[in-house]
ZATIVO-129624 format. One record per residue: residue number from 1; x, y, z of N, C-alpha, C in turn. Coordinates in nm, 4 decimals. Layout:
# residues N
  num      n_xx      n_yy      n_zz     ca_xx     ca_yy     ca_zz      c_xx      c_yy      c_zz
  NUM         X         Y         Z         X         Y         Z         X         Y         Z
...
END
This chain:
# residues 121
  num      n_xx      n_yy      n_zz     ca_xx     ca_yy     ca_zz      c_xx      c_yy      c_zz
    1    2.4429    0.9985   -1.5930    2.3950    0.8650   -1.6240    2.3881    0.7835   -1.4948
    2    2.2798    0.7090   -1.4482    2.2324    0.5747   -1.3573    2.2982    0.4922   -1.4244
    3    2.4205    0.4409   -1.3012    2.4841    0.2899   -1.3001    2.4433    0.1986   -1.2861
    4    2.4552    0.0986   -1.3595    2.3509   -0.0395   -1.3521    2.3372   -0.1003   -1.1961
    5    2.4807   -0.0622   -1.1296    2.4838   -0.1035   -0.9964    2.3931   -0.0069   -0.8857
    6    2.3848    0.1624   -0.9487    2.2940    0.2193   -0.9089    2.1515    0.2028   -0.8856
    7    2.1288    0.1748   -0.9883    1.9720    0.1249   -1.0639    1.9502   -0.0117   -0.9527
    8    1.9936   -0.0569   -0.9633    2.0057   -0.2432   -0.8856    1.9365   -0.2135   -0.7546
    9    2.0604   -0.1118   -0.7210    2.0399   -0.0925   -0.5646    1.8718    0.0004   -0.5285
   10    1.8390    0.0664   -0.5897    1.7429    0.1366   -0.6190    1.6563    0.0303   -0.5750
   11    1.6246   -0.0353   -0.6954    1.5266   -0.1490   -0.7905    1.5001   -0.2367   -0.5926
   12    1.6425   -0.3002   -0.5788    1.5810   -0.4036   -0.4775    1.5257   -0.3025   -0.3559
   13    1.5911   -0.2288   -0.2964    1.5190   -0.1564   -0.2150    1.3765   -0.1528   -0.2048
   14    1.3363   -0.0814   -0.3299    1.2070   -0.0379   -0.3407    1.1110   -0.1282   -0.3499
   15    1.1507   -0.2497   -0.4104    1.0700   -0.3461   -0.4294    1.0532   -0.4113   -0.2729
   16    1.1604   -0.4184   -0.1679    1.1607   -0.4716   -0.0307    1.0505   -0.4054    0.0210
   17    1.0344   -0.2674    0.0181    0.9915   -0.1363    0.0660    0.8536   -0.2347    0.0842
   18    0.7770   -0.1710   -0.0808    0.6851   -0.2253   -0.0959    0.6018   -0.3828   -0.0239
   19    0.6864   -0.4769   -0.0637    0.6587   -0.5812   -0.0617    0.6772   -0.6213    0.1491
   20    0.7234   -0.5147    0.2027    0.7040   -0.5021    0.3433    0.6028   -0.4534    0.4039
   21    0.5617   -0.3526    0.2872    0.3931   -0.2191    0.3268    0.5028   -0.1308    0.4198
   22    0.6291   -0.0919    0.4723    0.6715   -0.0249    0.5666    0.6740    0.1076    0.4509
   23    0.6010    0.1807    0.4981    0.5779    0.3286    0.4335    0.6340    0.4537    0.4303
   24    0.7279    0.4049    0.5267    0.8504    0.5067    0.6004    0.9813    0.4586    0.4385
   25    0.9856    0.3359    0.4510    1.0971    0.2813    0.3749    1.0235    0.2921    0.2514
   26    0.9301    0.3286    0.1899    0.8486    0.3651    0.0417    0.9006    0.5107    0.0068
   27    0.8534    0.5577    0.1191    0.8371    0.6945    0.0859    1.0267    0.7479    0.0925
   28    1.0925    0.6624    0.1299    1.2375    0.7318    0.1317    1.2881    0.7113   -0.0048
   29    1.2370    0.7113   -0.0881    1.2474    0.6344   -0.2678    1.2154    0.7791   -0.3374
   30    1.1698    0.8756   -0.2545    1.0566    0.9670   -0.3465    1.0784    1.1335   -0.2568
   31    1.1661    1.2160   -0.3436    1.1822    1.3650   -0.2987    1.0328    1.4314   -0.2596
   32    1.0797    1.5013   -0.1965    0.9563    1.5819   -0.0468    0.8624    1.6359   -0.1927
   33    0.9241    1.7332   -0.3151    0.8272    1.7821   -0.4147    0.8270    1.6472   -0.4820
   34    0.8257    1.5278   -0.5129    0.7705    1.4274   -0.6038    0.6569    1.4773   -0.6920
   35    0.6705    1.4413   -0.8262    0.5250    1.4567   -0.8940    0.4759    1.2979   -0.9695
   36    0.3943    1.2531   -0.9275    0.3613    1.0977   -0.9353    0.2522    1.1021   -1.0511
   37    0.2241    1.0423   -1.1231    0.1249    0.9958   -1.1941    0.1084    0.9015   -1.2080
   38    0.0018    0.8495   -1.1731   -0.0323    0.6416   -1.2386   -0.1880    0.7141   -1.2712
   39   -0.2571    0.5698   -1.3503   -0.3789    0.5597   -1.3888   -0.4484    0.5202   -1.2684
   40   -0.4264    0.4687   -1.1882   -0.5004    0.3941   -1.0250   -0.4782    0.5274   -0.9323
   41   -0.4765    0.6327   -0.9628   -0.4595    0.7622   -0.8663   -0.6427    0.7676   -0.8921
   42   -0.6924    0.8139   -0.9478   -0.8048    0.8551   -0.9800   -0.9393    0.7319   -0.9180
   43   -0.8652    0.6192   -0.8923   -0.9426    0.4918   -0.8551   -0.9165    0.4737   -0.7232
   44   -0.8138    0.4894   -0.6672   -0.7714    0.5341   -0.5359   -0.7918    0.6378   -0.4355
   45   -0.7422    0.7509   -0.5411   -0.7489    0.9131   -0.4648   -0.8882    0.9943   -0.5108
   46   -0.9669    0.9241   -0.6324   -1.0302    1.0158   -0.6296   -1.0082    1.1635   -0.7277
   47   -0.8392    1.1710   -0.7844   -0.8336    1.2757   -0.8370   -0.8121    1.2269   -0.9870
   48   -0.9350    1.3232   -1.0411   -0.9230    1.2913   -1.1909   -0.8061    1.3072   -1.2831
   49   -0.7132    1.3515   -1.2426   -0.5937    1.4145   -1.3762   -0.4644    1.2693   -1.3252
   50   -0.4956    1.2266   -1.2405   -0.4216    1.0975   -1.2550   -0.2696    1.1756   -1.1980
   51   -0.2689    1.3019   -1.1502   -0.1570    1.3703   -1.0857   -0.1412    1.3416   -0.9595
   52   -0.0721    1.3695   -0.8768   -0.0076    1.3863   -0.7019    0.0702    1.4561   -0.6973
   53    0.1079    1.5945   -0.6472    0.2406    1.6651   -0.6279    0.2696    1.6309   -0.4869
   54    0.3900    1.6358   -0.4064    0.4501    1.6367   -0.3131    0.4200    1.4674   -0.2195
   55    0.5049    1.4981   -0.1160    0.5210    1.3971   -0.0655    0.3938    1.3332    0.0324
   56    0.3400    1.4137    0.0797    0.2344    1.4302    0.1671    0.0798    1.3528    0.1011
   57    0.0528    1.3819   -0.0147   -0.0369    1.3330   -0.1410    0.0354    1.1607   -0.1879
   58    0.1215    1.1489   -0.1549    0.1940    1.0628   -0.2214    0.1612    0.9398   -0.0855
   59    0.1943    0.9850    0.0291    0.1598    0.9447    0.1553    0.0298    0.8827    0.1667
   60   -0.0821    0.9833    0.1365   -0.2004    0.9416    0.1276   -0.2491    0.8335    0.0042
   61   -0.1987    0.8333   -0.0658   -0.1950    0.7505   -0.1965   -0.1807    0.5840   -0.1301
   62   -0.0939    0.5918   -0.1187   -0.0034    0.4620   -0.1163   -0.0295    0.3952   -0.0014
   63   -0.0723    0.4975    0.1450   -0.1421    0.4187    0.2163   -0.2548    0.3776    0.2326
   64   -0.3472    0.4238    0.1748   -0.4605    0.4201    0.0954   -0.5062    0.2440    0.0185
   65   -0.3485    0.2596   -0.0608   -0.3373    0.1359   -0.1494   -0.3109   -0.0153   -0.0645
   66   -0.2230    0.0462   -0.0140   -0.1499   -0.0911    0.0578   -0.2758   -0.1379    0.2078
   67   -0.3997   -0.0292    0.2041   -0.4744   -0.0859    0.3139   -0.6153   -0.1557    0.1575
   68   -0.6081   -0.1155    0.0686   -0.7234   -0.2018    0.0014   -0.6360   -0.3043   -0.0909
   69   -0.5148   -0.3450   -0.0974   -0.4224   -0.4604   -0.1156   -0.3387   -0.5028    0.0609
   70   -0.4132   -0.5533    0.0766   -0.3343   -0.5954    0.2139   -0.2039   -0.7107    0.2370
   71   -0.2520   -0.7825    0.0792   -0.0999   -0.9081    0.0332   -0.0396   -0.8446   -0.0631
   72   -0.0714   -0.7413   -0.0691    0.0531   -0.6859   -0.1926    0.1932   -0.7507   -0.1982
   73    0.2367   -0.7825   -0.3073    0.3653   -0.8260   -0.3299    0.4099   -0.7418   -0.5178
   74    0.5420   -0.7359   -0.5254    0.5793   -0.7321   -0.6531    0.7173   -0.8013   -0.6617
   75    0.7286   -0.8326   -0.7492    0.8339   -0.9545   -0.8009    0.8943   -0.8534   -0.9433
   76    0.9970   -0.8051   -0.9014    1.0978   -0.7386   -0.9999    1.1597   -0.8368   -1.1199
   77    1.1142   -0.7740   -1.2763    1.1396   -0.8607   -1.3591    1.2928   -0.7695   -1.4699
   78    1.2783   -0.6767   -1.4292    1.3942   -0.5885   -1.4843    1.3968   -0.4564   -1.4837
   79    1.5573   -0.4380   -1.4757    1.5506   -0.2749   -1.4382    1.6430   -0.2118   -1.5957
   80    1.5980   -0.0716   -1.5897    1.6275   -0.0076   -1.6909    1.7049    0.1493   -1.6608
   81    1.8339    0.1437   -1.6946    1.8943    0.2882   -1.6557    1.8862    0.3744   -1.8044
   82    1.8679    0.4922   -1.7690    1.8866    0.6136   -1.8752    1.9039    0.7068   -1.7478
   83    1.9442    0.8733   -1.8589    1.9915    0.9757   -1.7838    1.9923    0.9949   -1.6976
   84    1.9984    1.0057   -1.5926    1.9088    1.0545   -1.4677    1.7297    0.9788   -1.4525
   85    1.7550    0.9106   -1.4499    1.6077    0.8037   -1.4620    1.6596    0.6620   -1.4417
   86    1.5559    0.5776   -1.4094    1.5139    0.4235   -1.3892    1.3991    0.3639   -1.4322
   87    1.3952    0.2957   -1.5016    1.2372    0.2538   -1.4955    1.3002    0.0773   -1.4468
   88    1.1529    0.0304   -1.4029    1.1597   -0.0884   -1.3268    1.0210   -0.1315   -1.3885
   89    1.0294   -0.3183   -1.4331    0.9712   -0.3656   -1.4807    0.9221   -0.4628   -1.3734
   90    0.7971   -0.4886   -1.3696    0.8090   -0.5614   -1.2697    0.6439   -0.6566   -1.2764
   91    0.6101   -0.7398   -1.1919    0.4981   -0.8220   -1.1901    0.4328   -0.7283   -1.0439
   92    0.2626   -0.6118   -1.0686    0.2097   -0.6284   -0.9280    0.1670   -0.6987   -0.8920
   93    0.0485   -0.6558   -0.7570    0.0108   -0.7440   -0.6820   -0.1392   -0.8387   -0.7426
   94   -0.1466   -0.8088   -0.8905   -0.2677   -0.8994   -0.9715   -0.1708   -0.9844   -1.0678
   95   -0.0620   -0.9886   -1.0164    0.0747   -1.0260   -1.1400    0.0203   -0.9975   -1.2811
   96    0.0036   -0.8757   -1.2884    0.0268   -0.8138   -1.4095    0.1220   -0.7351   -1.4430
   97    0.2255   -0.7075   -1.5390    0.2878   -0.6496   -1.5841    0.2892   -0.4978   -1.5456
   98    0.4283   -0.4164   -1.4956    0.4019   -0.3168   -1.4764    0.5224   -0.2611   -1.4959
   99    0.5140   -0.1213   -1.5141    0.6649   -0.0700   -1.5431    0.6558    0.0952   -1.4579
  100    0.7349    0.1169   -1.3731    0.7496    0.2928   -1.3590    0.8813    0.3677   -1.3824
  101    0.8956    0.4629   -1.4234    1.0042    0.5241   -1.4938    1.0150    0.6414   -1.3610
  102    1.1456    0.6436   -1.3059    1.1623    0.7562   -1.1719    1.3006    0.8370   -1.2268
  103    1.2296    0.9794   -1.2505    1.3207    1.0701   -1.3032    1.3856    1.1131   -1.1646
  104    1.4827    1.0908   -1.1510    1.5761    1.1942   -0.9966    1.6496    1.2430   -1.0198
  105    1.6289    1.3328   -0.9213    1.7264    1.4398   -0.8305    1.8434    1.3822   -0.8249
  106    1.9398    1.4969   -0.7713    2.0832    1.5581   -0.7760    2.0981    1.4012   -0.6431
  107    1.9982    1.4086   -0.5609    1.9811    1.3557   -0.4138    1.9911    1.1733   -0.4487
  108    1.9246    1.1537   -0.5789    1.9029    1.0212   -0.6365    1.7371    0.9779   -0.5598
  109    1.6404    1.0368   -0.5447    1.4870    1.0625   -0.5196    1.4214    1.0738   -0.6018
  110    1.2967    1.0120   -0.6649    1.2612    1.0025   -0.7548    1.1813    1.1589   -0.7441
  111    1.1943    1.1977   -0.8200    1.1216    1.3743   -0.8339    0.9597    1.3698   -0.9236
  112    0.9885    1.2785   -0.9959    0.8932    1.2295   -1.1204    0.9086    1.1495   -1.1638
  113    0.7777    1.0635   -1.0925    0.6902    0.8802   -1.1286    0.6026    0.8986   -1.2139
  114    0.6171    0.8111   -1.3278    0.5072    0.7920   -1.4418    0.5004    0.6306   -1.4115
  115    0.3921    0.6008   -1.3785    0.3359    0.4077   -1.3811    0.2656    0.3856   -1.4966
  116    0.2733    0.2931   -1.5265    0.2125    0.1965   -1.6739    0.2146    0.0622   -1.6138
  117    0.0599    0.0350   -1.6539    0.0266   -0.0841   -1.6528   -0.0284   -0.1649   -1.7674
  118   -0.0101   -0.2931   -1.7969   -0.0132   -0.3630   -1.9064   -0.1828   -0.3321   -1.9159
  119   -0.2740   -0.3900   -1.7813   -0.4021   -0.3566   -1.7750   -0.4282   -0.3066   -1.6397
  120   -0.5506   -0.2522   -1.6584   -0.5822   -0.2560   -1.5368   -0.7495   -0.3198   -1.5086
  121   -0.7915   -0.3385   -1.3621   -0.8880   -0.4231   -1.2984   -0.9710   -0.2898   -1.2305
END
């Protein structure tokens, strides 16, 4: 089980990460095999199944993102612990509602990202 104090520490990190664009400090959130899914992969990357395996894909993703959002910000609205998982609720950078659920490793790395968005643009 993820300790709420676990989860916390997680939650603000990642949200700093982000809300810095430092991609070094993103990507330390997310094990070398990561398997990512959002709906904005396919609008971004180009790949239809809305998949990314590994870290490298994940790399290209996100920097990708953070160069066609250049004010990106997210504003953390709540975090959620279960088993070995987190999900984080949060406002993106269209302040819309968003939530991702990060299944981790032994390491505490998210291994497997599922994103949900209220909508998307």
């Amino acid at each position: 089980m993820v300790s709420k104090q676990e989860a916390k520490r997680f939650a603000t990190q990642w949200i700093e990460a982000w809300n810095s664009h430092d991609i070094e400090a993103i990507l330390s959130h997310y094990d070398d095999e990561v398997d990512y899914y959002s709906p904005m992969i396919e609008r971004i990357s180009g790949e239809p199944s809305g998949r990314l395996h590994g870290k490298p894909a994940v790399r290209a993703y996100i920097t990708e993102g953070l160069r066609l959002s250049p004010t990106l910000q997210f504003r953390l609205l709540h975090t959620f612990t279960g088993v070995q998982s987190i999900t984080l609720h949060y406002l993106n950078a269209e302040d819309r509602r968003a939530a991702e659920v990060f299944e981790l490793s032994a390491a505490g790395k998210a291994s497997r990202v599922l994103c949900h968005y209220d909508e998307l643009r």
